[in-house]
Structures are given as C-alpha cells and as structure tokens.
Backbone as numpy.savetxt, mean C-alpha at the origin, in Angstrom:
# Nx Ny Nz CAx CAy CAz Cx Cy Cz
-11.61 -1.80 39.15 -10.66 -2.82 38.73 -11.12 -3.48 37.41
-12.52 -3.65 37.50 -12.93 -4.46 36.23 -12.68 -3.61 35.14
-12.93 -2.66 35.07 -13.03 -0.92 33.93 -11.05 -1.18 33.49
-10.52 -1.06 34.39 -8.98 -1.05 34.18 -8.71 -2.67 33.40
-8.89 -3.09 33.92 -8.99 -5.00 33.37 -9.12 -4.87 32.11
-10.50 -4.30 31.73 -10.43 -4.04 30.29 -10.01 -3.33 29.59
-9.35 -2.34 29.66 -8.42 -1.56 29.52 -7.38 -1.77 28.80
-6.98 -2.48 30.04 -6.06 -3.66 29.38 -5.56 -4.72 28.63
-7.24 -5.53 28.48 -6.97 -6.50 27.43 -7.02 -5.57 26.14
-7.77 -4.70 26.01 -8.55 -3.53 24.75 -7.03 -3.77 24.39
-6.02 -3.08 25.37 -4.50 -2.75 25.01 -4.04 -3.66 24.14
-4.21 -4.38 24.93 -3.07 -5.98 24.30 -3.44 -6.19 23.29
-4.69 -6.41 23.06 -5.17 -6.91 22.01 -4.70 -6.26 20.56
-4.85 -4.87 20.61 -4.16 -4.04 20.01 -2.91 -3.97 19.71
-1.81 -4.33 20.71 -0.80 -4.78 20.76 0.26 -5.63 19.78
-1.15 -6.81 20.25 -1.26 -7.86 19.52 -1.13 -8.24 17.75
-2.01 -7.04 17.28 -2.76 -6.64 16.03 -1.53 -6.26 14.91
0.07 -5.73 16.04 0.63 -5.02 15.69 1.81 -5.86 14.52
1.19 -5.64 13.70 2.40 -6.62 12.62 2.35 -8.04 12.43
0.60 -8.32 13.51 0.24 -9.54 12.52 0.29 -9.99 11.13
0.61 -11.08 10.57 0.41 -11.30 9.23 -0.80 -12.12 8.97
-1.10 -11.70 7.92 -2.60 -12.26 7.48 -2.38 -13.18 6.19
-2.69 -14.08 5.54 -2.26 -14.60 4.38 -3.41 -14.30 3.11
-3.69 -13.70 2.33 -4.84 -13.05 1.46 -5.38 -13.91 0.72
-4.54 -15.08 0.85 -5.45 -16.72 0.18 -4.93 -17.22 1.28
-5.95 -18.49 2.61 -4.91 -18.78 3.11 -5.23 -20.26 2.71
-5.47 -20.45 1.31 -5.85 -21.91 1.03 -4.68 -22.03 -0.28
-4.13 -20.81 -0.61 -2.89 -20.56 -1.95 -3.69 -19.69 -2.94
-2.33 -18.57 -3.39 -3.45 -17.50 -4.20 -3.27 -18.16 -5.48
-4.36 -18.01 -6.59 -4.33 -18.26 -7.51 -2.70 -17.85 -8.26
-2.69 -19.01 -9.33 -1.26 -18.59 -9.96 -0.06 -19.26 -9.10
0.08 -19.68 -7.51 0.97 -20.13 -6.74 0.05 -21.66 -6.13
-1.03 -22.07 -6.78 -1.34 -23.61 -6.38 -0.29 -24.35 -6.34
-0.23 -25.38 -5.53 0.47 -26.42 -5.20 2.14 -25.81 -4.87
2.39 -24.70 -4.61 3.51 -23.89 -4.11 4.00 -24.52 -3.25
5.26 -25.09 -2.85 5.97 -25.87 -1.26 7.19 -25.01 -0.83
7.69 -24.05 -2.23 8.70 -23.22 -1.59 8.75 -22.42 -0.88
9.61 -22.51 0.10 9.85 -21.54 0.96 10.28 -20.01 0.68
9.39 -18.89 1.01 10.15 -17.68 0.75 11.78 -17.30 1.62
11.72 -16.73 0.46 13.61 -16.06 1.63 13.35 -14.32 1.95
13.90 -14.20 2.95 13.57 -12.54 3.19 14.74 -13.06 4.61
15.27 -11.54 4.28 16.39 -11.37 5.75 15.53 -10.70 7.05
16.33 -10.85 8.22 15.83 -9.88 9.25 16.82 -9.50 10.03
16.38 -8.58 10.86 17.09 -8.24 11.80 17.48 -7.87 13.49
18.38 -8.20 13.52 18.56 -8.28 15.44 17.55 -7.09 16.13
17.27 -6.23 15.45 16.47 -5.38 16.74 14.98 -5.41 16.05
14.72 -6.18 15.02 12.88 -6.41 14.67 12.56 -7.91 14.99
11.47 -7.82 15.20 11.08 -9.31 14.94 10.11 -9.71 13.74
10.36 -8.54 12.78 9.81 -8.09 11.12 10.92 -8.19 10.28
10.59 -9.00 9.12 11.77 -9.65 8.40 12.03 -7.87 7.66
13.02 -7.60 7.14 13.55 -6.16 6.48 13.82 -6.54 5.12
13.43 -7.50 4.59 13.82 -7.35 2.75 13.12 -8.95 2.36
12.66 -8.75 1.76 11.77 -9.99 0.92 12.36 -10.20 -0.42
13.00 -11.25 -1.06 13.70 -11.58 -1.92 13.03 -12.61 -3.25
12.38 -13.83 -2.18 11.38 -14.48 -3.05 9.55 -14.86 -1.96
8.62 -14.24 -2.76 7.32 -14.64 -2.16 6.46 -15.23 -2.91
5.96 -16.32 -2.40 4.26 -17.25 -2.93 3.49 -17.06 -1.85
3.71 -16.33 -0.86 2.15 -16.88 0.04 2.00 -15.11 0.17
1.00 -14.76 -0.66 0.84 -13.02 -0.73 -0.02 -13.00 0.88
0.33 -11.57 1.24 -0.44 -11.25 2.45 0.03 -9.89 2.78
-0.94 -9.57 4.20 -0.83 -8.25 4.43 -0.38 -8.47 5.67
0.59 -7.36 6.71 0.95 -7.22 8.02 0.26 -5.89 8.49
-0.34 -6.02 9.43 -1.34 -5.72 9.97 -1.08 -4.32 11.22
-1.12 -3.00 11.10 -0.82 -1.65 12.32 -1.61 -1.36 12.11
-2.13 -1.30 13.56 -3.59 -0.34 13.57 -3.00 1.01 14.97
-3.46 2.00 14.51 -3.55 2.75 15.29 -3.92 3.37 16.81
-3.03 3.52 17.62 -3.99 3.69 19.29 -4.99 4.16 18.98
-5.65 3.35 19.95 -7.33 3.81 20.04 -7.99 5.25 19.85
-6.83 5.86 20.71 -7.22 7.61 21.20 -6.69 8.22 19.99
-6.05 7.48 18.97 -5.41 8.44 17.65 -6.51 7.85 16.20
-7.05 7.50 16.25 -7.74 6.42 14.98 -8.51 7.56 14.39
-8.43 7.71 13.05 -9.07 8.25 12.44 -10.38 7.71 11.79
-10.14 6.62 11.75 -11.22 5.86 11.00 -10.56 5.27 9.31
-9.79 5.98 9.05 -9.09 5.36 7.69 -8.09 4.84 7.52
-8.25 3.74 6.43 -6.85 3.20 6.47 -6.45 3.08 5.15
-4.73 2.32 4.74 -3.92 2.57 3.40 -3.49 0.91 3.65
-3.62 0.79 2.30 -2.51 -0.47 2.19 -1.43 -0.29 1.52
-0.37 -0.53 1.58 1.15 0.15 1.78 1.86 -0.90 0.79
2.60 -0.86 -0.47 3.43 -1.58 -1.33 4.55 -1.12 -0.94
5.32 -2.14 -0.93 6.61 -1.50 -0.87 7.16 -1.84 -2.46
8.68 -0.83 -2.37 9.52 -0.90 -3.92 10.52 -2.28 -3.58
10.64 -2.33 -4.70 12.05 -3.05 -5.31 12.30 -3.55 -6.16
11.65 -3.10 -7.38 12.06 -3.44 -8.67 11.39 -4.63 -8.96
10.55 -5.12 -8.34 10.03 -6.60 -8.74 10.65 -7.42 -8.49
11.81 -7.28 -8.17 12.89 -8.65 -7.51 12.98 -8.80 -6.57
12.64 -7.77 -5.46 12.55 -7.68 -3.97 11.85 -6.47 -3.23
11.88 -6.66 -2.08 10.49 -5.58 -1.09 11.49 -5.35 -0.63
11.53 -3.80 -0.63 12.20 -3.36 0.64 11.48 -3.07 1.50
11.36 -3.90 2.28 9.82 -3.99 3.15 9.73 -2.89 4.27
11.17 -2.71 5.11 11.52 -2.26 5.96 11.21 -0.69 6.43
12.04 -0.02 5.31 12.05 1.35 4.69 10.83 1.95 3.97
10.54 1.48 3.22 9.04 1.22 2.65 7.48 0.54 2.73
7.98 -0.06 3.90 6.72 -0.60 4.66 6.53 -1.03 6.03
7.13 -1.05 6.93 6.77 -0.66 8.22 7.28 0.73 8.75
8.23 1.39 7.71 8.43 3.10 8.28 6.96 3.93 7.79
6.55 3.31 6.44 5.05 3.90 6.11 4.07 3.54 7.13
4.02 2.61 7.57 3.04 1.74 8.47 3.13 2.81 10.29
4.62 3.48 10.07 4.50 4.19 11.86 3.96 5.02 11.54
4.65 5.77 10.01 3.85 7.37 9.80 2.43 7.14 9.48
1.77 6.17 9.21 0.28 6.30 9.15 -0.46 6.15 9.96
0.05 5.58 11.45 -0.36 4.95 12.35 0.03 6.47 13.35
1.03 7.15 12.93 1.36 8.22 13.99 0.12 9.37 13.18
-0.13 9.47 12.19 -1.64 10.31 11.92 -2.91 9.80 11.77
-3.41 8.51 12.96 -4.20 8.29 12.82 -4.55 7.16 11.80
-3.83 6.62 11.14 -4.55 5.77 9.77 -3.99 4.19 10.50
-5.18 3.32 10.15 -4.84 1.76 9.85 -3.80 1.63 8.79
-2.39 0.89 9.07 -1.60 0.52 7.86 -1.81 -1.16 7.58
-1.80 -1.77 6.50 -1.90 -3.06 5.82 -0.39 -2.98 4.88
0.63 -3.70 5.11 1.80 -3.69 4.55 1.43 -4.58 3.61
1.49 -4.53 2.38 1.23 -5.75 1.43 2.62 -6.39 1.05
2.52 -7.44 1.22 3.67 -9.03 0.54 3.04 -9.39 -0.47
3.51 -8.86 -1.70 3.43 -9.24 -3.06 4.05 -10.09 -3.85
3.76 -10.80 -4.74 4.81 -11.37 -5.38 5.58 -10.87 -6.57
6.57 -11.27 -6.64 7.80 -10.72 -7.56 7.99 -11.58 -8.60
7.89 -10.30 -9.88 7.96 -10.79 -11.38 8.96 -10.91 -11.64
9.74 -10.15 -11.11 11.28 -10.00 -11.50 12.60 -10.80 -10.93
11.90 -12.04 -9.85 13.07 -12.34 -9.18 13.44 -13.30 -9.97
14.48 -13.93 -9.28 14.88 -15.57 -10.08 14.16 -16.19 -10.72
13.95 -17.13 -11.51 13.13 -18.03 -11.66 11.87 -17.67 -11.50
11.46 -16.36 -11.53 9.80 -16.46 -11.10 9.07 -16.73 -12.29
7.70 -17.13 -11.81 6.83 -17.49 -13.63 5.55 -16.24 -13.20
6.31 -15.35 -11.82 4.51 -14.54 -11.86 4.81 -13.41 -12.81
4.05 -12.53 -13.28 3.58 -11.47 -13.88 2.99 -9.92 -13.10
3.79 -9.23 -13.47 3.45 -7.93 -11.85 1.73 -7.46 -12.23
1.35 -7.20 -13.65 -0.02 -6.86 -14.32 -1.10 -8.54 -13.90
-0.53 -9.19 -13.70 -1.60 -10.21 -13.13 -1.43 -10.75 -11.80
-0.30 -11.65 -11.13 -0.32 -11.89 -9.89 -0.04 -11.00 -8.42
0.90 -9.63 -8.96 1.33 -8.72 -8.15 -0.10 -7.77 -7.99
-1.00 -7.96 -9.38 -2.03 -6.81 -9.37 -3.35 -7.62 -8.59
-3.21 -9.01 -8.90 -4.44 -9.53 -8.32 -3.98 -9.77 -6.59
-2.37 -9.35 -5.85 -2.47 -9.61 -5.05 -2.79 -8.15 -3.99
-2.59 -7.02 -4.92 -2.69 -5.77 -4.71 -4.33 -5.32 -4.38
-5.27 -6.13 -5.34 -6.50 -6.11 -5.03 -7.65 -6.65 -4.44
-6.74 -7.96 -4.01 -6.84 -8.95 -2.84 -7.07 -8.24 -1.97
-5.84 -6.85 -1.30 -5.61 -7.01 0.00 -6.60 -5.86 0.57
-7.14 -5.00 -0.87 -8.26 -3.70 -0.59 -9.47 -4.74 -0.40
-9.83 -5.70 -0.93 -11.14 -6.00 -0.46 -10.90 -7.12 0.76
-9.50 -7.59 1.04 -9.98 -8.21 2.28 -9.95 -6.52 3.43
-9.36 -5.75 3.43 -9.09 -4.56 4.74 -10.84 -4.30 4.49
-11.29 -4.24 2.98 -12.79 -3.47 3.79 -13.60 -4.29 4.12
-13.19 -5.59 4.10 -14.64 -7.02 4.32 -14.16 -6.92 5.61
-13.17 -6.64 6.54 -12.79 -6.47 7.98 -12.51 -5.26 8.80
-13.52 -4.27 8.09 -13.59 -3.22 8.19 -13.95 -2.49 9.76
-14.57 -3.07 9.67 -15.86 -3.18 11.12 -14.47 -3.63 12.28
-13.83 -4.82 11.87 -13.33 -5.15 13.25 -11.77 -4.85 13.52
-11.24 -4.10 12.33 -10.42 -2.58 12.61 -10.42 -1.73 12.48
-11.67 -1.10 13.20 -12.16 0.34 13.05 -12.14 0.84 12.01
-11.97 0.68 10.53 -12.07 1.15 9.60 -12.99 1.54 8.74
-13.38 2.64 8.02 -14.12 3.50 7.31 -14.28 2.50 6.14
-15.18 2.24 5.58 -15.17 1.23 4.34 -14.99 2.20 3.13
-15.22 3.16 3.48 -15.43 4.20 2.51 -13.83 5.24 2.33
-13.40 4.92 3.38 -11.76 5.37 3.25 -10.33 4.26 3.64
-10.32 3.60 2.53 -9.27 2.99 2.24 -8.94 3.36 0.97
-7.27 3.27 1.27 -6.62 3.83 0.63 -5.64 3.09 -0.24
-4.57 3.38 -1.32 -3.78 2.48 -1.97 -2.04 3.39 -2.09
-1.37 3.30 -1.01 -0.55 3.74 -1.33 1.42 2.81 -1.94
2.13 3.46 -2.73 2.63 1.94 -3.17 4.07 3.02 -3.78
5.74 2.53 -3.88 6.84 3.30 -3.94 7.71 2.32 -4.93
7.76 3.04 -6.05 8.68 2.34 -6.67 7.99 1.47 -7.61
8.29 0.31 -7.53 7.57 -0.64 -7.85 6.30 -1.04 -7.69
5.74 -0.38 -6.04 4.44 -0.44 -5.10 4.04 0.47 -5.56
4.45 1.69 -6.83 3.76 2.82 -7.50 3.63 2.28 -8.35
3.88 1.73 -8.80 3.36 0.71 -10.08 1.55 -0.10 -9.69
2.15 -0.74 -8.75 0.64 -1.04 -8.01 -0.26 -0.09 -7.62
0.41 1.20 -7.35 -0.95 2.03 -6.99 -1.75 2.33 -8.29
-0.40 2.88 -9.04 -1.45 3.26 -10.71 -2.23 2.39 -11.28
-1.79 0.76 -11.00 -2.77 0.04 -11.70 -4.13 -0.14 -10.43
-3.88 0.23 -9.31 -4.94 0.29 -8.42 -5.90 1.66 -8.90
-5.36 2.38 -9.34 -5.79 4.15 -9.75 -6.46 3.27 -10.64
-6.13 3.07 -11.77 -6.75 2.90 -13.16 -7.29 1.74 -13.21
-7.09 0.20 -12.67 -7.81 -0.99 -12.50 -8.83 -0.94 -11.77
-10.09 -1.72 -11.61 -10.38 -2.20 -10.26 -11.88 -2.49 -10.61
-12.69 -2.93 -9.56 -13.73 -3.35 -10.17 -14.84 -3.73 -8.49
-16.08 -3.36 -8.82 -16.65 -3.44 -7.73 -17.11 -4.61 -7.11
-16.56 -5.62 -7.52 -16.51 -6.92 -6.40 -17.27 -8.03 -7.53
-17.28 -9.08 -7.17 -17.90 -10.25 -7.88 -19.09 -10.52 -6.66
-20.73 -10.26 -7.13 -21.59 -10.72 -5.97 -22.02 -11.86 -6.16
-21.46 -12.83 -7.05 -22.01 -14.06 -7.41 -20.59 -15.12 -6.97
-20.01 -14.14 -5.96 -18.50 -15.45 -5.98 -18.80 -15.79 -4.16
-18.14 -17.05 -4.22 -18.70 -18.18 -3.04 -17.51 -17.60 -2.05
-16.54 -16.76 -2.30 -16.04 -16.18 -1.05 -16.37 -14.18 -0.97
-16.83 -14.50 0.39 -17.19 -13.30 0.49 -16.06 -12.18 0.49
-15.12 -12.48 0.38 -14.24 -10.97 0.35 -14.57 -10.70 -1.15
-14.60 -11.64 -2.09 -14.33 -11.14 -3.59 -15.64 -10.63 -4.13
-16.38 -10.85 -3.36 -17.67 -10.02 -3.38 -17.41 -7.91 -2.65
-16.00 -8.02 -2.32 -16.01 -6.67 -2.51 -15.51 -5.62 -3.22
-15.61 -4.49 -3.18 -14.88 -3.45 -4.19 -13.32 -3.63 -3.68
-12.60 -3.60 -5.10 -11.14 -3.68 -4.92 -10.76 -1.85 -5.50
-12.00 -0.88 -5.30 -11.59 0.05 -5.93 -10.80 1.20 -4.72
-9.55 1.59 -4.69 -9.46 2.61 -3.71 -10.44 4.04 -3.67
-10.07 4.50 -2.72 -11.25 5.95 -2.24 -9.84 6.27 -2.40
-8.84 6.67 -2.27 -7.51 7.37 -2.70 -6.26 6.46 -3.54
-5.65 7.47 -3.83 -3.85 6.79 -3.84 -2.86 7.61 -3.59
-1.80 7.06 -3.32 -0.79 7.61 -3.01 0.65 6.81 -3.88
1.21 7.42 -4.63 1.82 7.33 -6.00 3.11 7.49 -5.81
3.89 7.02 -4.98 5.42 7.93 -4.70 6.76 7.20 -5.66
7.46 8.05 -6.73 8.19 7.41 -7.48 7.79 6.83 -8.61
6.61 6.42 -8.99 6.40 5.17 -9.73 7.19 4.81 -11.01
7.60 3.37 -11.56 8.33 2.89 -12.27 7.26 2.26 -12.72
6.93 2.70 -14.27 6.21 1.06 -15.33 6.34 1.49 -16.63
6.20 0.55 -17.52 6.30 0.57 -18.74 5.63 2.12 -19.44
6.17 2.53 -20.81 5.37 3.43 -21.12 3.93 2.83 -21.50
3.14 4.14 -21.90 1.87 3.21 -22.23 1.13 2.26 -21.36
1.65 1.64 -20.50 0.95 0.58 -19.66 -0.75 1.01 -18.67
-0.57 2.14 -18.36 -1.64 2.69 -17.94 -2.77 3.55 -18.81
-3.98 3.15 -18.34 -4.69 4.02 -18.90 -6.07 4.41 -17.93
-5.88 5.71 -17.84 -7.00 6.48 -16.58 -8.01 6.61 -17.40
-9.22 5.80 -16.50 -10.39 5.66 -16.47 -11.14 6.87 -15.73
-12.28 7.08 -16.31 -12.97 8.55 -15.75 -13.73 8.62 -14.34
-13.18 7.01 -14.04 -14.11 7.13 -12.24 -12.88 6.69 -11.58
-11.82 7.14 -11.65 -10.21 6.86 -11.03 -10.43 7.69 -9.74
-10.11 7.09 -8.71 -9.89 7.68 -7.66 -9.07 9.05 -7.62
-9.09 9.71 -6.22 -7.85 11.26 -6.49 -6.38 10.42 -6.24
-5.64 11.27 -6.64 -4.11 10.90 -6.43 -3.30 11.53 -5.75
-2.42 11.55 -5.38 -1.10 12.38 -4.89 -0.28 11.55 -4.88
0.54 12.33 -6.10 1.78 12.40 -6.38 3.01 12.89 -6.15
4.06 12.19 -5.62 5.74 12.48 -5.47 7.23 11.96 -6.02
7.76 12.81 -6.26 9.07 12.44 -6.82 9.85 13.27 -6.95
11.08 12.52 -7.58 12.27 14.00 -7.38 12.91 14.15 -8.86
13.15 15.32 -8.83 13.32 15.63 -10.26 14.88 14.90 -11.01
15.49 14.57 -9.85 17.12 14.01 -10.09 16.67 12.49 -10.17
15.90 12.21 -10.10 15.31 10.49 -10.25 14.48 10.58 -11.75
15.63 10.66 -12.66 14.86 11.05 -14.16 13.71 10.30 -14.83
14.12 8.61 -14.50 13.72 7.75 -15.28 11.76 7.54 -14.85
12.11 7.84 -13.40 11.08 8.04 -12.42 10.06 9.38 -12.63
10.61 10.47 -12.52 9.76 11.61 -12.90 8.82 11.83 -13.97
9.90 11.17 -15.32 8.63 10.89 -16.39 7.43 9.96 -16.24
7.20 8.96 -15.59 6.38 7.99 -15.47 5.24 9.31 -13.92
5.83 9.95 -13.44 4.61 10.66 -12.60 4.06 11.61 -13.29
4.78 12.51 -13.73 4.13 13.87 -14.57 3.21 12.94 -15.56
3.87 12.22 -16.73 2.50 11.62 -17.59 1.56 11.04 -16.59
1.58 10.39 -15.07 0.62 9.99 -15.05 -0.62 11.22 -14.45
0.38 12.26 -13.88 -0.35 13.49 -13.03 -1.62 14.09 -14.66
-0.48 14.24 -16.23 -1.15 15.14 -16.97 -2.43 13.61 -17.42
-2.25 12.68 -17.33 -3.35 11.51 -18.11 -4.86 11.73 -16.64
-4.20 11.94 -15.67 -5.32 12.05 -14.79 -6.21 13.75 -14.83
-5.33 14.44 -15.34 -5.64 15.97 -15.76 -6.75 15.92 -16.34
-6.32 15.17 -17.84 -7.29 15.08 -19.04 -8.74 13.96 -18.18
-8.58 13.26 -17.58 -9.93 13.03 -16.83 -10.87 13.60 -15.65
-10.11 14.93 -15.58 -10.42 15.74 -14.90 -10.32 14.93 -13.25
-9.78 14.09 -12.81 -9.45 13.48 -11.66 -8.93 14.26 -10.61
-9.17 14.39 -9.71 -9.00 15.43 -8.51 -7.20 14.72 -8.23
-5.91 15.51 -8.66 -5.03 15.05 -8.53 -4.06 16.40 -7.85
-2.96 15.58 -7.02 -1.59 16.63 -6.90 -0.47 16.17 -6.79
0.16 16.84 -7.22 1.60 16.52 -7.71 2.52 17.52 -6.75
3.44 16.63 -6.79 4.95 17.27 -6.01 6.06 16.69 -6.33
7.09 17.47 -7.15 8.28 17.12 -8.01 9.53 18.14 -7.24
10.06 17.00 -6.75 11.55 18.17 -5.42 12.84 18.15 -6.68
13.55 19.21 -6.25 14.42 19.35 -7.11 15.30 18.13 -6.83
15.60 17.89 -6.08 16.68 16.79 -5.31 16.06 15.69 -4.31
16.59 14.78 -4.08 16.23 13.53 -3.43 16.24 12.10 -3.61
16.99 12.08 -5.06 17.36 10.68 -5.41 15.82 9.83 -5.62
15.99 8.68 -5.70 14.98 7.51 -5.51 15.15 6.98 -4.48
14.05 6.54 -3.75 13.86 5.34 -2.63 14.12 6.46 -1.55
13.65 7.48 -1.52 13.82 8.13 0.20 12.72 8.09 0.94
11.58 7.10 0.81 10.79 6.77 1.32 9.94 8.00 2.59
9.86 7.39 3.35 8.65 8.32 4.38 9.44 9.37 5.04
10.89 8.86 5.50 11.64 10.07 6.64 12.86 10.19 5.55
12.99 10.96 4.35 14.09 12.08 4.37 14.89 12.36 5.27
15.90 12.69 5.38 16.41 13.43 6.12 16.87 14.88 5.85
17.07 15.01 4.63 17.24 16.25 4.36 17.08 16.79 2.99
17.00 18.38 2.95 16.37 19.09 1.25 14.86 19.27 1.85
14.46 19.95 0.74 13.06 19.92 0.65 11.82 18.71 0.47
12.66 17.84 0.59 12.18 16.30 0.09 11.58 15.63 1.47
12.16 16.27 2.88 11.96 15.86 3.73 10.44 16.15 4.68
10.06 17.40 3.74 8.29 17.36 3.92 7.77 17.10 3.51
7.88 16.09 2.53 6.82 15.22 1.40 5.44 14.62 2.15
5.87 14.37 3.64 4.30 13.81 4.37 3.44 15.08 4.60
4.30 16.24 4.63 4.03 16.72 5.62 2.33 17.27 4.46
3.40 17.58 3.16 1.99 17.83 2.18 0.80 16.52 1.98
1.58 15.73 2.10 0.47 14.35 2.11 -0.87 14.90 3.15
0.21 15.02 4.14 -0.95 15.46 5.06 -1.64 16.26 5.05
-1.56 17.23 4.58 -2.31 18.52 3.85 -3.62 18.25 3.05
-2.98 16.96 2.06 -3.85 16.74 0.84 -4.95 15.80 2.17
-4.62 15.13 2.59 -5.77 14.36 3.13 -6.73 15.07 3.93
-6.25 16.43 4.48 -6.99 17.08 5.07 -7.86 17.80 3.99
-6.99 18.37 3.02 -8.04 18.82 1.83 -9.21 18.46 1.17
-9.06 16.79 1.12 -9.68 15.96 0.40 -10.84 15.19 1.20
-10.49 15.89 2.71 -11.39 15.40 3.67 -11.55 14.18 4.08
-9.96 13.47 3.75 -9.53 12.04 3.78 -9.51 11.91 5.20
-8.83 12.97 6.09 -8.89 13.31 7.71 -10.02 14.09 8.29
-10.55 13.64 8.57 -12.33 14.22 9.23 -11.98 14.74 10.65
C-alpha cells in the first residue's frame, strides 16, 4: 500500500507540473519595472490554457514534463509565432509541448513579450531576446528537479519564435558568475535549435563559429519565409555548423506540429530522425 501511495503522489505531482506557469522574473523582468497592466489573451471552453496572447509584461514559461516511463532526459523551450503582436500559443505551443512530451522531451512554453503589439515600447532583439534567454537558463538551473539533461536543452521557436531561435543559434553567452541571482549565473547557450518558418529582418543575424546544430523547416509556397531559412541554413554552412534543412513544396505558413496533409505532414517525423542522429535521443 505504501509503494502504491507513492505512486501516486509521484503521479500527481507530475500531474500537477502539467502547464504550470512559472514567471522568469518573479520580482518584474527588466524593461517592464513598475508594470500594473494587465495582459489580455483569450481562452477556451475545453482548456484551462489561455489559446492566444495579445498583450504580455510578466514573461514566463508553462511548464510539460513528460511521464516518468517516457522521459528522455531532454528538454526544448518552445516560442510560439505571431508576428510580434501576438502568440499563438495554442497551435504553436501547447500542440509542440504534447509532441515533445509524446517523444520523451520536457516542454517549457515561453510567454514573451511583444514588439509589435499596440502601444508596446519593448524591442523583440532586446526584451523578447532577453526573455528567450531567461527561460534556457532558468530550465537548466532546475534541471535536476525536472529530470532534465543540463547538457540537452534545447531552443525551438515558429514564426516569430524562429526569430528567437536564430537569435538563440547566434546569441548567447555562458552565464554571468559574478551576478547575485543564481540562474543568470547560467549558460543561456542552447545544445540545439529548432528553426521552423523563421521571419526577421535581412542581415539581422550573424552565425558565430560555436552556434549550436540546427534544423530547419519551411515551405516553399511561404516565400517571404523560405528566404530567411535557406540564408540562414547557407550562413550556418559557411561555419561549418552541423545543420539540416527541409523545404516542402507546399504547406503555407503556420502549420505548426500536426499538418494534416502533403508532405508537410512529416516534418516531426524528420525532426525526429535528426535528434536521433545528433544523439539528441539516447
């Protein structure tokens, strides 16, 4: 009875874990001091997870960890798209969060803030990027107490959240050991990325020669989109960066994790491939 007892709490607890939110400053992130507004984001009758984020100041991560008996040991923190004016949180970040959780991986949904909405005064290259690298060194400073590999976390990000991965690819920096909070004392650098769609300025990136590997997706009918992956697939080439690319003839923008149909609709399935390649899946 006692063996089953615990069993059980192990369960719950887990349970529990499932779409917690965490706040990545929970004292206010830099850039949103003295903040009182309320964010807006819709939801819906069958979640108890808001489905679209419209305006955010309090950055943070929502929290899937994987059944016990499926855990790989690695985990991704997950951007969602929307142009900088909004998260499509839903489609792009708790459907990423089942498929990573259904192969084993810890998901961290990141709540970013938006450059692009109303009235905003943030900046996606400073508050969206410092909240993007927030959320890699808080997952590995709590590494230990969600089973996670410190050494395999990941940065995956769609749309707009590909914007964040590339500057996660090409930014990052191995922690501040002289700063009075211990998360920022860690590496904000990913051990992978995952690149799907990405939208940013030309020029805006530039790959550094200790850039993590990549994998890359997009569809060739998403024009504006395709150019921003191929330059970033050939800039990671020239650094000789362990990279792969996958360009579908068809699939629009924003078809996120489940496709339904075309060739577009095994895009995990190669993800999954690459992680096995890359020995991301042990």
């Amino acid at each position: 009875m006692r063996i089953l007892a615990g069993m059980l709490l192990a369960a719950a607890a887990i349970a529990a874990e499932q779409g917690q939110e965490i706040r990545l400053w929970p004292n206010g992130a830099p850039g949103s001091e003295g903040e009182t507004a309320k964010e807006v984001f819709k939801t819906s009758p069958n979640s108890n997870l808001p489905t679209n984020f419209t305006v955010v100041h309090y950055p943070s991560i929502y929290v899937f960890l994987p059944p016990q008996g499926k855990a790989n040991g690695g985990a991704v923190v997950v951007a969602p798209g929307g142009g900088h004016s909004q998260l499509v949180i839903d489609k792009e970040g708790w459907q990423a969060a089942q498929w990573l959780n259904d192969h084993g991986f810890a998901a961290f949904v990141l709540k970013y803030r938006l450059a692009k909405a109303p009235g905003s005064h943030y900046v996606v290259e400073r508050e969206a990027y410092a909240d993007s690298a927030r959320a890699m060194r808080m997952v590995r400073s709590r590494a230990k107490e969600w089973n996670v590999d410190p050494a395999r976390v990941g940065f995956m990000g769609f749309s707009a959240g590909g914007y964040l991965a590339a500057l996660m690819d090409t930014k990052f920096d191995s922690g501040n050991a002289s700063a009075s909070d211990p998360i920022e004392r860690v590496s904000s650098r990913p051990d992978f990325t995952v690149i799907v769609y990405p939208g940013y300025p030309a020029g805006s990136i530039t790959v550094p020669k200790d850039a993590p590997p990549a994998f890359l997706v997009c569809a060739d009918n998403d024009p504006s989109h395709v150019v921003t992956t191929v330059q970033l697939y050939l800039d990671l080439e020239k650094q000789k960066i362990p990279a792969e690319m996958h360009i579908y003839g068809s699939g629009g923008h924003g078809f996120g994790p489940y496709p339904k149909t075309g060739p577009v609709a095994t895009w995990t399935d190669r993800l999954n491939d690459w992680f096995r390649d890359r020995g991301i899946i042990k």
